[in-house]
Structures are given as C-alpha cells and as structure tokens.
N, C-alpha and C positions, 0 to 999 in steps of 0.2 A: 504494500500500500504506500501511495507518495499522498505524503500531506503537505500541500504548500498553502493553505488557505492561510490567511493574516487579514486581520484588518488593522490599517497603521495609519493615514493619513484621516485628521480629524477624529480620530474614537476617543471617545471620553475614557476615563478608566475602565467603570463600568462594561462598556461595548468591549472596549481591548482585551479585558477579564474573559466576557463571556464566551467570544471569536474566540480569541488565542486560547486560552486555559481549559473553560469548559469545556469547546466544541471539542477541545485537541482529547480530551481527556472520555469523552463519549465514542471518541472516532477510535481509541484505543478498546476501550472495554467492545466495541461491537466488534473490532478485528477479534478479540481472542474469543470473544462470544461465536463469531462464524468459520474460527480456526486460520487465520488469515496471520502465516507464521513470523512477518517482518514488515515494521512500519518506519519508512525515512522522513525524518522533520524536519522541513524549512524551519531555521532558527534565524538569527541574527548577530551577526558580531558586537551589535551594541550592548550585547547582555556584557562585557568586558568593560563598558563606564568610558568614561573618560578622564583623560589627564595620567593616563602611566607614565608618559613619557619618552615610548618608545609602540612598536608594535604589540599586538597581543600575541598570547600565544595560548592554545589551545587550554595548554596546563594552568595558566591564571584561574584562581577565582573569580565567578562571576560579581558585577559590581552594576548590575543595571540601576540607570536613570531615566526614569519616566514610564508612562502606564504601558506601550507598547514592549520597551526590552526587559520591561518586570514580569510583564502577561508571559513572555517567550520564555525568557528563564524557569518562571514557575511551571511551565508547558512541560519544557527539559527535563526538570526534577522529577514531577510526577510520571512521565512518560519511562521514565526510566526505573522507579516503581513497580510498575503494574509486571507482575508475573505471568511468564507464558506469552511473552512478545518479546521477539529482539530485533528492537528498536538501534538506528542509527539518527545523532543529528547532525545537520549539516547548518553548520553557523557562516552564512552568507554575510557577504558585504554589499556595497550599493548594486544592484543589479542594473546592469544597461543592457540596450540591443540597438542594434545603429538607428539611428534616425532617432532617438527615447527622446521625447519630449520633457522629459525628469528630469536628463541632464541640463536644459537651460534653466528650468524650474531650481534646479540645486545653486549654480552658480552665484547667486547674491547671498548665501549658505555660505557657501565658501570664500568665501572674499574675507569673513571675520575671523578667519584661519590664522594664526598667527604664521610668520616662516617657519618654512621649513614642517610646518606640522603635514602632514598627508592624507590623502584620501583613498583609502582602499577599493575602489573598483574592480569587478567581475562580468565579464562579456555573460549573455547568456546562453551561448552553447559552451561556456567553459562549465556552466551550471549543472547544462546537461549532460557534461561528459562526467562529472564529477555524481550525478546520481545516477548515470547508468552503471558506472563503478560501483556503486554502492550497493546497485539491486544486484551485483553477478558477486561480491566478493563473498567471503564465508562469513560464519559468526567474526567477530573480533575481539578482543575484549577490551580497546577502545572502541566507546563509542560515539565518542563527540568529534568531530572535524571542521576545518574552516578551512576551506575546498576555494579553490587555488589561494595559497597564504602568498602575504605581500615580502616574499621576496624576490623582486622583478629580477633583476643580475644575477643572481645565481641560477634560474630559471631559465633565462636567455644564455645563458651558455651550457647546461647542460641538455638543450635542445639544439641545438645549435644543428644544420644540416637536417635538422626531422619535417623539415616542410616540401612535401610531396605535393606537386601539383599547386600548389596554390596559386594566386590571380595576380598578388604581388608580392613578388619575392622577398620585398622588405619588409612584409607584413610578420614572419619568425611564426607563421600561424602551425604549432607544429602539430606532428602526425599521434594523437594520443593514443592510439593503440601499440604504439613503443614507448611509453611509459611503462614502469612495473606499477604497481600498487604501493610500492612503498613510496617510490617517488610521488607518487600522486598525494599518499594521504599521510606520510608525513612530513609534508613540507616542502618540497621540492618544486611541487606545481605550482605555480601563480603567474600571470600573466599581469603584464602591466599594457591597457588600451593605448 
C-alpha cells in the first residue's frame, strides 16, 4: 500500500490531525484488517525542525514545528506501532516536477533564507524511483529514509557516466537501476535540480 495523502497547505491543526494522523492510522489498521503485508508513508523532512545547523540526517531526532510536520511525525510513530505491518517511511523534501507552479509560489519563502542556508529539493520521478525501491526491497530493519538525501557532490560523482540515453547530457540524469540499494537508501542518492 502507498500512502501519500497529506493535507498541508492551509489545514488548521485540527484538519492536519485528522488527514495526516487519523486517516494514516485507519488506513493502517484496514491494511492488517484485509492482510495487506507493507504500507510506504509519505513523511516529510520537516519533522527534523529547524535550525540544526547543518543537514539532517535520518538518525536525528525528530523536532517538528507546526501542525502539519507534528501531524506526520505523530503518523510515523504510531504507524510504526501497529503490529502485523511493515511499514517503511519515506521523509521527503520539497517535491517538484518541471513546470510546479510551487516553485515560484516558494520563492518569496526563500528569499528570508539567510546565506548559505539550503533548500532541499527532490524531482518527482526521483520520488518514484525511490518508492519503487521501496515496494521490491525486503523487510529492513531501518525503517525510516529520506530518499535522495542532500548530498549533491558526492552523488554526482558517484554517478558519474550512468546517464544512458538521456536528452541532455549535462542533465547527470542517471541510470537508477545501477544503483545498489544501499547507495540509494543510505545516503548516496540525492540529486540536486
């Protein structure tokens, strides 16, 4: 089962709660209720706060602010709970796909950025290479990932030559089916737009 349902722009706590928390947490008990043996969660990398000072990393404790990455977090915890599901989450960053209208929408966002601070971006077929991974790999026993993590340069050179076919070759758009799975899910994969 993929669960990406989220309500985030505009929800009051309340809505955030019910969407994110509840719905996630009925959407689990009916998978073990109709025997449905693995559920992947759309999370959010904001459950990791703000102000570390550097990237996050998976192993952080969570540290959300605000009703939507509190809703996700509480999602997380409980989904990881419930017995008789194995559950993976995948804590996303800003989602694009070319042309996202979001991304100009974000821009006066980021402008109160101090230097040098970052924004973590994720293409959306890097999204879905990183949950088609998810649904073929085995149990784990990590289960939380932040699917392609923001380390652009090490990423770009250990892809380096995997762009088969592509439209432009400066695009480094590489071949994910030569990644292993470790590279992918720990760490290795991230793309920078």
């Amino acid at each position: 089962m993929l669960h990406l349902a989220a309500f985030f722009r505009g929800a009051t706590e309340a809505e955030a709660r019910a969407v994110n928390l509840d719905g996630t947490v009925a959407l689990a008990q009916s998978c073990v209720a109709t025997g449905v043996p693995r559920l992947l969660f759309a999370s959010t990398n904001l459950v990791y706060g703000p102000d570390r000072g550097r990237p996050a990393r998976e192993s952080d404790p969570p540290a959300p602010v605000g009703a939507y990455p509190i809703s996700k977090e509480e999602a997380e915890q409980a989904l990881l709970d419930v017995p008789g599901l194995d559950v993976c989450v995948l804590r996303l960053a800003f989602v694009y796909a070319d042309g996202d209208p979001h991304l100009a929408e974000a821009i006066p966002f980021w402008r109160k950025f101090l230097p040098g601070e970052r924004i973590h971006l994720v293409h959306h077929a890097d999204v879905a290479q990183a949950f088609g991974r998810a649904l073929e790999a085995p149990y784990r026993r990590e289960r939380i990932f932040e699917p392609p993590r923001p380390e652009g340069r090490r990423f770009r050179r250990e892809t380096r030559g995997m762009c088969h076919g592509c439209k432009d070759p400066g695009s480094r758009s590489p071949d994910w089916s030569r990644l292993s799975q470790r590279q992918l899910w720990r760490g290795s994969a991230a793309t920078t737009p």
